[in-house]
N, C-alpha and C positions, 0 to 999 in steps of 0.2 A: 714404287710399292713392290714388297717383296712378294715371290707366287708363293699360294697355302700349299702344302702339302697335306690329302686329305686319305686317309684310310679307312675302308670298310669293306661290306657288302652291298654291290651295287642294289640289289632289292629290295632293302629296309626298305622300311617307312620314312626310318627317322632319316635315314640318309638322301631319299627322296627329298626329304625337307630339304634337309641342310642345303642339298646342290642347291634346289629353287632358293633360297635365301641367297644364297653367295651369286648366283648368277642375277638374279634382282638387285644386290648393289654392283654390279660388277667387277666382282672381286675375284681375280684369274688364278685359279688351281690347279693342280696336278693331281689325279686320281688315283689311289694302289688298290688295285682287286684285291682282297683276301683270298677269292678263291681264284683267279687266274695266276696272281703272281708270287701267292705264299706270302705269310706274315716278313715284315721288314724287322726284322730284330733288334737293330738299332733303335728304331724308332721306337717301338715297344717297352725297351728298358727304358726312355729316358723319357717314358709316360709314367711307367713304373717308380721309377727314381724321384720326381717330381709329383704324383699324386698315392704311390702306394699299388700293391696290387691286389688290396682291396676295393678299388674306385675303380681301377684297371680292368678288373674279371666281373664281369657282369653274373652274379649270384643270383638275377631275379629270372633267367632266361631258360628256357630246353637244356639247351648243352649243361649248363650249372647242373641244372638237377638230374641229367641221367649221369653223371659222375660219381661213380661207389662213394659209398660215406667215407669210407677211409680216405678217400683220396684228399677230399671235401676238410675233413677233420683235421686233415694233418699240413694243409694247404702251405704254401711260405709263397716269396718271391721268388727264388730257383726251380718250385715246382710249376707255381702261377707262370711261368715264362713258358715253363717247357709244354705242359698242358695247349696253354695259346696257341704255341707254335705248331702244335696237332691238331687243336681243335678251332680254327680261326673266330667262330661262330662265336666263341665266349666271349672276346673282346666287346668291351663298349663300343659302342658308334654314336656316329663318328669319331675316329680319336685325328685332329686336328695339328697340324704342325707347321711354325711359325718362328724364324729366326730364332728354333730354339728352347719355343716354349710350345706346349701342348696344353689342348684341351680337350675335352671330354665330353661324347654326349652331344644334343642341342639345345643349344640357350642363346636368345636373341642377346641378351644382357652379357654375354660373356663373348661372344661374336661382335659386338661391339667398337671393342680394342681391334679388329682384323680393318675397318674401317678408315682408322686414323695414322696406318702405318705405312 
């Protein structure tokens, strides 16, 4: 079984979750601080690349909404990147990494697949 590579903020909620699910199937990770270690950029575009950076930037959270309208209005994938990389906090969490494939968020139903590989 291949290790997850897992990206967030260790103090989410949601991330709180995600650990206790994965560590309840046993399922062995490697963790990347957003805020100790700085965004992984790789990783990031080819969440991007693969769901959009609008699935990617979390719209519903703080950090979205104290960003001037302009910025917000005129958003793309080269800005959404560059933002992330300043502002960690916007990223989804968990964003999840897996032989290559990423996921987004918690979902027992899509966490699944992490299961059977």
């Amino acid at each position: 079984m291949k290790i997850v590579k897992i990206y967030g903020i260790k103090n989410c909620d949601t991330m709180k979750k995600t650990f206790k699910w994965l560590d309840k199937k046993g399922i062995a990770y490697n963790f990347h601080n957003y805020k100790k270690q700085g965004v992984d950029e790789e990783a990031l575009q080819l969440a991007m690349t693969q769901h959009g950076w609008e699935t990617v930037i979390n719209r519903r959270g703080t950090t979205w909404r104290q960003l001037p309208d302009d910025v917000k209005e005129n958003m793309n994938e080269a800005a959404a990147l560059t933002i992330a990389k300043e502002n960690p906090s916007i990223i989804k969490r968990p964003l999840l990494v897996i032989s290559g494939e990423t996921y987004l968020g918690f979902s027992e139903e899509s966490y699944k697949i992490l299961t059977s590989k």
